[in-house]
N, C-alpha and C positions, 0 to 999 in steps of 0.2 A: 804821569810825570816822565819825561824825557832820562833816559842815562845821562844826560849831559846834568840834569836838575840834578838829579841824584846824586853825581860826584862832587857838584860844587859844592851841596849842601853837607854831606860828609867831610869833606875835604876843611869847612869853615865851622864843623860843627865845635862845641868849647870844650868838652872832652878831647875828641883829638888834638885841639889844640895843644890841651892842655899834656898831654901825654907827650905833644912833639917838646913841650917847653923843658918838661923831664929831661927828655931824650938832648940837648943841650945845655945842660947842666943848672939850669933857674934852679930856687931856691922854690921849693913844695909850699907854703904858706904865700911867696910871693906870686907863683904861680897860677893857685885858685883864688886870692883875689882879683888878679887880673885879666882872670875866664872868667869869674861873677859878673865883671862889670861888661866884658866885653859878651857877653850874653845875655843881663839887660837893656844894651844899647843897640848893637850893631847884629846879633843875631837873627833876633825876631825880625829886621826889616829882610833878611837875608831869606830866613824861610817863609815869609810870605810871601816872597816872589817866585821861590822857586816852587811851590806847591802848586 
């Protein structure tokens, strides 16, 4: 995998997401529901492409 795969994939992964959302002041309960979801939907297409 390319460093480019690599950073996009870190960059989108729901953890970091979910840490930058912290790091903005989101509410923690609102936060990990909305890395749940957005890591059943929209992740997996993400690292299938970039693997």
């Amino acid at each position: 995998m390319t460093s480019l795969g690599l950073s996009i994939q870190h960059r989108l992964n729901p953890l970091h997401m979910y840490c930058r959302l912290l790091g903005l002041g989101v509410n923690k309960s609102f936060g990990l529901s909305l890395c749940r979801c957005y890591e059943k939907t929209f992740f997996k297409l993400v690292k299938f492409f970039t693997d």
